[in-house]
Structures are given as structure tokens and as C-alpha cells.
C-alpha positions in Angstrom: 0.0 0.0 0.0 1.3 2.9 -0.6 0.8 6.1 1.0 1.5 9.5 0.2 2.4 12.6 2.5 -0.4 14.6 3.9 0.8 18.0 3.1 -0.3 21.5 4.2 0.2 25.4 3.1 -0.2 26.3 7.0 3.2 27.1 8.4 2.3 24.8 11.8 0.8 21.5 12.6 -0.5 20.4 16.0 -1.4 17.3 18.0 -4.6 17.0 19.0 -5.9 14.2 22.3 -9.2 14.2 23.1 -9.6 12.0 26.5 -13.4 11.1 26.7 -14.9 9.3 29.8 -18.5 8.4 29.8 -19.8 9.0 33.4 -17.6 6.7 35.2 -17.7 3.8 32.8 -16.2 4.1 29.8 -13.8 5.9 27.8 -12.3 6.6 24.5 -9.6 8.6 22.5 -9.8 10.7 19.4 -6.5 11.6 18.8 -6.1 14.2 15.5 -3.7 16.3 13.3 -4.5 19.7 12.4 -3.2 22.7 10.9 -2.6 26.7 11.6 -6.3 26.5 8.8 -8.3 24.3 11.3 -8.2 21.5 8.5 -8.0 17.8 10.0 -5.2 16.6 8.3 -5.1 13.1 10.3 -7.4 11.1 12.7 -6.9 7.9 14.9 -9.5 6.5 17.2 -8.4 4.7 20.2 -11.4 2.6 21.8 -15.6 3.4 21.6 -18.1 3.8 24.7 -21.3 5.0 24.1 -23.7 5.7 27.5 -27.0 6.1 27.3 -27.3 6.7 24.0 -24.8 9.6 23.8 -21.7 8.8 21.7 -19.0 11.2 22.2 -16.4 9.8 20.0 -19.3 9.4 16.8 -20.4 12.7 17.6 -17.0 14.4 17.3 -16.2 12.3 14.3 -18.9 13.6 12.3 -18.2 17.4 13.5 -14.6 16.9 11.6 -16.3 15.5 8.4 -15.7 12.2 9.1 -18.4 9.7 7.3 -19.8 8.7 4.2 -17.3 10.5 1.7 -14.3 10.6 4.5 -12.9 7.8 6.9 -10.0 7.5 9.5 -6.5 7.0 9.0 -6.7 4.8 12.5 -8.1 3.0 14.9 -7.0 1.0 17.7 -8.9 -1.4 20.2 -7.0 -1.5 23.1 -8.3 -4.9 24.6 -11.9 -6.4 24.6 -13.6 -5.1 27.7 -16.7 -3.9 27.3 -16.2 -0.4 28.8 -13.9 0.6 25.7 -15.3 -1.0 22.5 -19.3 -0.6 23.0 -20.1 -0.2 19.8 -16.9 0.2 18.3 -18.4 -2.0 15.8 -20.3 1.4 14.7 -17.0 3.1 13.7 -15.3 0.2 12.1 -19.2 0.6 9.6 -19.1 4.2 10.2 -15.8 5.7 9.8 -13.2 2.8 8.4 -12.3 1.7 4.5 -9.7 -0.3 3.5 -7.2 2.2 4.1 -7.7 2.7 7.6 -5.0 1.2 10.1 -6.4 -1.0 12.2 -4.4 -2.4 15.3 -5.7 -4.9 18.0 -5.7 -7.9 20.2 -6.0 -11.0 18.5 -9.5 -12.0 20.2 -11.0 -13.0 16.7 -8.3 -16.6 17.1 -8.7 -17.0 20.7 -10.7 -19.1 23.4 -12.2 -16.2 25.2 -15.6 -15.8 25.6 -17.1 -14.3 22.1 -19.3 -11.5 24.0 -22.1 -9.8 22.0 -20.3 -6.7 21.2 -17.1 -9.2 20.0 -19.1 -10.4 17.2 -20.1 -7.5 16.6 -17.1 -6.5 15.7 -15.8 -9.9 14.1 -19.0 -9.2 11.9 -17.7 -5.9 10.9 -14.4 -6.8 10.2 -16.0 -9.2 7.6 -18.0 -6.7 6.3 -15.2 -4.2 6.1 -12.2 -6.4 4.5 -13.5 -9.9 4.4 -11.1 -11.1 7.3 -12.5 -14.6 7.3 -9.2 -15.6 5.6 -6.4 -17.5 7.0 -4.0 -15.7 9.2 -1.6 -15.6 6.6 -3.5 -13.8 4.5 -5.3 -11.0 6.4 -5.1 -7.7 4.1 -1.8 -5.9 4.9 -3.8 -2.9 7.0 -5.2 -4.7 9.8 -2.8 -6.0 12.7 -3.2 -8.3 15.6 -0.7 -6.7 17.4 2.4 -9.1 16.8 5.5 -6.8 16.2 6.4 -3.3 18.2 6.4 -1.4 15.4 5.5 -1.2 11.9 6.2 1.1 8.6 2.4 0.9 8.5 1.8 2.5 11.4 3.7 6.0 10.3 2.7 8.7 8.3 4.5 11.8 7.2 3.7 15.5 7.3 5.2 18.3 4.9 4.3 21.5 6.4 5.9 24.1 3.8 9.6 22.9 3.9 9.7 21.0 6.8 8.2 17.2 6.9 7.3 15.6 10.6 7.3 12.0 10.6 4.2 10.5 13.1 5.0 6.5 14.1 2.8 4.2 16.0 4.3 1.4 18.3 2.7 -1.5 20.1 4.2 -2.4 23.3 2.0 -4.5 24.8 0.8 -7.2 24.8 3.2 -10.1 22.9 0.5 -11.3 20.9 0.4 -15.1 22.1 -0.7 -13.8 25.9 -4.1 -14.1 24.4 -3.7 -16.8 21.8 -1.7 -19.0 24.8 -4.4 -18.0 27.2 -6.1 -21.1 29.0 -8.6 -19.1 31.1 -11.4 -18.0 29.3 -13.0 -16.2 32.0 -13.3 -13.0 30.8 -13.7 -11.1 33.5 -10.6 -12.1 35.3 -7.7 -11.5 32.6 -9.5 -9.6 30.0 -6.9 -6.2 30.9 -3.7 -8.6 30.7 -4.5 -8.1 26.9 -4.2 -4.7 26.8 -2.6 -2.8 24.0 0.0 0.3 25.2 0.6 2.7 22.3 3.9 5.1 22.0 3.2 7.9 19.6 6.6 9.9 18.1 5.7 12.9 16.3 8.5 15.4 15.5 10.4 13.4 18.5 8.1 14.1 20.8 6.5 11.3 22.4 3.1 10.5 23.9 2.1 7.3 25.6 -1.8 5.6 25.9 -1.8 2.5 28.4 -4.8 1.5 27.7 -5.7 -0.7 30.7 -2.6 -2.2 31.1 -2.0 -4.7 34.1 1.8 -5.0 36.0 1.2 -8.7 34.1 2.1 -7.1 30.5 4.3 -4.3 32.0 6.6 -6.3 33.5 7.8 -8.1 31.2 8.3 -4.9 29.1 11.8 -4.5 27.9 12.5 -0.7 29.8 14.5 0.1 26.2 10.9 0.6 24.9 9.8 3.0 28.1 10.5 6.7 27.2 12.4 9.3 29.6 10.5 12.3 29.2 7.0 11.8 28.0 4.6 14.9 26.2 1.5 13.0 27.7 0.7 9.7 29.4 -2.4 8.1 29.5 -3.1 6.5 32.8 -3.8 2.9 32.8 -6.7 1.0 33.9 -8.6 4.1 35.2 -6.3 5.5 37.6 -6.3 1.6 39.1 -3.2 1.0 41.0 -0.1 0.0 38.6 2.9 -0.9 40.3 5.0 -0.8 37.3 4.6 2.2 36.2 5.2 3.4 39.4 8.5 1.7 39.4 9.6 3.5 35.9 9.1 6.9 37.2 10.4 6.3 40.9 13.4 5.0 39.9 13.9 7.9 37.3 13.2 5.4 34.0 10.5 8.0 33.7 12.2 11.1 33.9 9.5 13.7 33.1 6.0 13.9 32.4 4.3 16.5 31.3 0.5 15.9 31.5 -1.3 12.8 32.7 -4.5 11.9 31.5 -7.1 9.6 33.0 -10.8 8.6 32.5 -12.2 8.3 35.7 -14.4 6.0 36.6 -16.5 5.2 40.3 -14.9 2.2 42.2 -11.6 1.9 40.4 -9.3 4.9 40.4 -8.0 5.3 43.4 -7.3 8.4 45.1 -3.7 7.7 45.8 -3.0 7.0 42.5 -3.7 10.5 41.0 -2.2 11.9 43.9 0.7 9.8 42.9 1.1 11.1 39.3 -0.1 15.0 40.1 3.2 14.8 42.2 5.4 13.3 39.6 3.6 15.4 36.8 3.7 19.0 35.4 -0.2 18.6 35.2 -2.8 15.9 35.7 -6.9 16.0 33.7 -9.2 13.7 34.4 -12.6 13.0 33.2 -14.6 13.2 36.6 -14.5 13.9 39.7 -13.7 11.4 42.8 -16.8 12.9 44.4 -19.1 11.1 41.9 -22.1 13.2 43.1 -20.3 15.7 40.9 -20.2 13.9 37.7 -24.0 15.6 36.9 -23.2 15.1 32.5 -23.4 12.2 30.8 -19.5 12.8 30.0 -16.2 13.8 31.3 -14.3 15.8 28.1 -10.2 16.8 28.5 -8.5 18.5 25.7 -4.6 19.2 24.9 -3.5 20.4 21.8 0.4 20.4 21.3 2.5 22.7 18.4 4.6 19.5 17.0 7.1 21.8 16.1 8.3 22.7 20.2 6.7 19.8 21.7 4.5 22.6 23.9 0.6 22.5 25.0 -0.7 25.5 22.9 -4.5 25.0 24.0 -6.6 23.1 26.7 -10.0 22.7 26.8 -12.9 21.0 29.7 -16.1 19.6 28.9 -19.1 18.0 30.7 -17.4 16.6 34.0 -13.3 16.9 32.9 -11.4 18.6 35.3 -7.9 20.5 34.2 -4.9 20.7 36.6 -6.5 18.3 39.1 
């Protein structure tokens, strides 16, 4: 496949994260490239929730002109739990082609439980790119998450003489954790599958856990780990991670700039955050530990970064999000 550079007339580009938590459930990412113009040069999708009805991610995909006559360059599903890919399935119909990256666990060859929104999305994968092949033979723009990085998974920007090159890397999970996997309880191990994204753009680096357990960190190779990170997404909700406290503690992690995390009622615990607002420049999150004062239907955090310095330009709140915790 090949694929050409996006290019612009603006003299800037900037990195867009949109953290989206729906009311202490779920949670999403629409991560996006734009220019000095406004114009959406790039867009990638990290998980789906949708709560009550109300589908943050769809909704802001359709306000950039995403749909019929446009699709996204990306999409990830970070690991099959229910509270990030509820109707995913929707965006893979919605929003995807055959020359949209896809990246994900390989639940579609393994024992676990086939849940009702899984075959949803098995049945969309079908639809999209006829994925009932053998392994071997899966079209060359959907990966099961078996390599740490890929040529695939990098696109470049020319932004009047200057290009900016932006790469995607997997580093987590090895991909036979869940084709090895004996238990199929899914409730029990469904987060030890959990994808953990490093994004390099212009040498700056941003970091998405997912919902990544100490059982897939650990065995992380620390040459992978960055030292100073533009923004980290919190694993697992603000849960307790012990490895990620060990990176930073013992100076693996050197910096952070801003953490990020979805919050949601019964799982992030205080200490955590209080953790990484000390060892951050800034911490957002997506509700508010009081849960009586989560009163929208969505928690909505914002940070735009110029690619060129590697600085936060613009920061925006919705709904329940909270900036500078």
C-alpha cells in the first residue's frame, strides 16, 4: 500500500488528544492532526463507549467530516472489555475503509468468551475487509498486534519545507498472551491483553496505556519506556499499577508533562492521581472522585500540542473533565 504525504500550506501542525470518559464507565480517544487552517489533516480512534445513547467519539467524528465520503486513518482497540469497544463496531461501519490502520488484540483466534459486542465486531471486520481468511493472508492494514512497530503505522507531514514524521508502536501485549491463554473467564484477565501505544511525532512522544496490568508491563523490555513523555495516558482508570510506578520512581521515567485519566467510580483510586499529580507537570481527568459531581453524561479533556516545540498551545474541559486536578 502505498501512502503518500499529507501536506499542508499552514506554516504549523498540532497534535490533537481528546480524553473522553463516559460518566464513570467508559472511555475513548480521538486523537487528531490539524493545521494553523483548522483542517483535520489526520485522525486515529483509540477505543468506543457509548452511555445512554450519547456517543462522544461518533459525535466528534462527524463534527470533523468524518463519514460517508471521509474515513479515519486509524483505529486501535485497546483490549476487549466492554467499557472501551461498546459499539466500536459502529465506527469500524461508520468511519473505516480499507485504508484505515487497524491495530488490536487477537481476540477474533482465541478461546475467550465471544461477548455480544465481539461479534459485533468480528461481523464488521468481515463486512469491512472480508477477514474470514487465513491468518496468513489477512489484508496488509489490519494487525493483531504481533510486532512493536511497523512502517504501517507512520505517516509523514510536509508543512511548507519542513516534513514531521508520526510512528505508532505497540508495546504490549506479545500477541500469544491471548492466543496461549487457557482461562477463558473473561472477566478475570481480560486487561492482561491490553494494548500500550507510543506515539513519536517530530520526536516528541506521547504514551496511551490502555488498561494495562503490572502482568504485561513487566515483562516490558524498559528500552521501549520513554524518559521524558509529552503525555501519558493513565492505565486501567487511575487503578493501582505498580510498574509504572516503578519507571518513574526509579527515574526510568524522567518527566511527564500531562497525565491523563478517564475516571471511573470504584476503580481509580485516590492515591493514585495523587501519585502522578506529584510526579507530573499537570494531571486531567474525566470526573471527579466525588461522583455526586459527575451531573453530564460525559467527562471531556483536551490538549492540543504545536509538533514543532513539543509545547501545549491549547486546553479545553467539557461535561465533567477537570484540568490541573
Amino acid at each position: 500500500m502505498i501512502r503518500y504525504p499529507i501536506q499542508t500550506k499552514s506554516s504549523k501542525i498540532f497534535f490533537n488528544i481528546d480524553l473522553i470518559g463516559y460518566k464513570n464507565i467508559g472511555e475513548s480517544l480521538v486523537l487528531s492532526v490539524t493545521d494553523d487552517f483548522d483542517e483535520i489533516l489526520w485522525c486515529g480512534i483509540i477505543d468506543c463507549f457509548c452511555y445512554k445513547g450519547y456517543n462522544k467519539t461518533k459525535n466528534m467524528l462527524k463534527k470533523f467530516g468524518y463519514g460517508i465520503n471521509r474515513k479515519i486513518n486509524f483505529l486501535c482497540i485497546s483490549h476487549p472489555d466492554l467499557d472501551h469497544i461498546n459499539t466500536i463496531s459502529e465506527i469500524f461501519d461508520d468511519f473505516c475503509d480499507k485504508n484505515s490502520i487497524i491495530l488490536m488484540p487477537n481476540f477474533k483466534d482465541s478461546s475467550i468468551l465471544q461477548t455480544d459486542e465481539i461479534k459485533k465486531i468480528k461481523k464488521s471486520l468481515n463486512n469491512l475487509l472480508n477477514t474470514a481468511y487465513p491468518r496468513g493472508k489477512i489484508p496488509n492494514n489490519i494487525f493483531f498486534n504481533q510486532k512493536i512497530g511497523l512502517p504501517e503505522l507512520k505517516w509523514k507531514f510536509i508543512v511548507g519545507t519542513k516534513s514531521y514524521d508520526l510512528q505508532i508502536e505497540s508495546l504490549t501485549p506479545s500477541d500469544a498472551v491471548m492466543l496461549n491463554s487457557t482461562n477463558v473467564n473473561y472477566n478475570q484477565f481480560k486487561n492482561d491483553f491490553s494494548i500500550c501505544l507510543k506515539i513519536t511525532f517530530n520526536n516528541n512522544i506521547f504514551l496511551f496505556m490502555g488498561d494495562c496490568t503490572d502482568f504485561v508491563l513487566k515483562d516490558l523490555d524498559e528500552y521501549y519506556i520513554p524518559n521524558n513523555i509529552c503525555y501519558l495516558k493513565i492505565p486501567h482508570h487511575g487503578d493501582k499499577n505498580e510498574t509504572m510506578e516503578y519507571y518513574i520512581n526509579e527515574n526510568i521515567i524522567e518527566n511527564i508533562s500531562i497525565s491523563g485519566c478517564a475516571y471511573r467510580k470504584n476503580t481509580t483510586l485516590k492515591e493514585t492521581l495523587d501519585f502522578y499529580k506529584k510526579h507530573c507537570n499537570s494531571l486531567s481527568v474525566t470526573g471527579n472522585i466525588d461522583h455526586s459531581k459527575n451531573i453530564h453524561l460525559y467527562g471531556h479533556i483536551k490538549h492540543v500540542y504545536d509538533i514543532e516545540t513539543g509545547t501545549i498551545v491549547k486546553e479545553l474541559k467539557e461535561g465533567n473533565g477537570i484540568l490541573h486536578y
